[in-house]
C-alpha angles and dihedrals in degrees: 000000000000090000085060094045088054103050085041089062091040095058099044093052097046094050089049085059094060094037106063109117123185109210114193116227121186096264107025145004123258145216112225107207111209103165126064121194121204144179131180142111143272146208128217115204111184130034123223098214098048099041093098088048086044089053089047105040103030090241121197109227117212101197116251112236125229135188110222136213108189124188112185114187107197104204095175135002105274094027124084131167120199143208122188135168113203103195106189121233101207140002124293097261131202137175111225111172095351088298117112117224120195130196134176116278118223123224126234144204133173142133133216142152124302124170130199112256103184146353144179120187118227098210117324111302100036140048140120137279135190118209130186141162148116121307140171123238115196110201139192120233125206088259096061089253124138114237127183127220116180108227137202109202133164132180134188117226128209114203133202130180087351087280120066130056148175125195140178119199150141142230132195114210100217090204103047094027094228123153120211141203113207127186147156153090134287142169131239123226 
């Protein structure tokens, strides 16, 4: 897992080093800031592997908490295209019964298309942006095996001074039917 985080952090910074373009304006000349950093957290609400038994036995689900590395590459002004990692911190939990079962929770990466929607500026180096659009999860399974879950997630991104930003937002995987709460903090270069 370290060595992942690492890589992870390898590849960003070094992209962001080929990626710095200076755009002249009339008056001034201006940084273009293509790569957005972020780090938060996320919680997962509904397990795949336990929704027929949740149907059944009127399950209570205690969210699975993640903790999420999120690289956003911003081409052009509307487009993004996003990469996360979302490395759980403890088992998928349920109370059945009164009894809690745990079982191991698998990690998950992917990447995919968002778009801004919409955005409003708050002076003239800050504001807030929502984004939205189709992305892919891959997920490990307990045997080791990949499985794919296609995923529509949005955020919306709060801004200050161009280059930091929070954001709280949510995502819905269409093939596990799992919702999901995402939030933190990043920086924009």
């Amino acid at each position: 897992m370290k060595n992942t985080i690492i890589l992870f952090l390898a590849v960003a910074s070094s992209l962001t080093l080929c990626a710095r373009d200076t755009t002249k304006t009339k008056d001034h000349v201006m940084n273009r800031r293509y790569f957005e950093l972020s780090f938060g957290q996320s919680k997962l609400f509904i397990s795949d592997s336990r929704l027929l038994d949740l149907r059944n036995t009127q399950a209570v689900v205690v969210p699975t908490n993640a903790i999420l590395f999120l690289a956003t590459f911003r081409p052009e002004k509307r487009l993004r295209i996003p990469a996360f990692l979302n490395l759980p911190t403890g088992p998928k939990q349920f109370i059945v019964d009164g009894i809690l079962v745990s079982e191991r929770a698998s990690p998950t990466f992917g990447t995919g298309v968002q778009f801004k929607v919409f955005g409003t500026k708050f002076g003239e180096k800050s504001g807030l942006e929502m984004e939205a659009g189709p992305m892919a999860s891959f997920l490990l399974d307990r045997g080791g095996n990949v499985r794919f879950a296609p995923i529509v997630a949005g955020r919306f991104r709060f801004i200050k001074n161009q280059d930091f930003t929070m954001y709280l937002g949510s995502s819905y995987s269409l093939g596990i039917n799992a919702f999901a709460l995402i939030y933190g903090t990043g920086y924009v270069f």
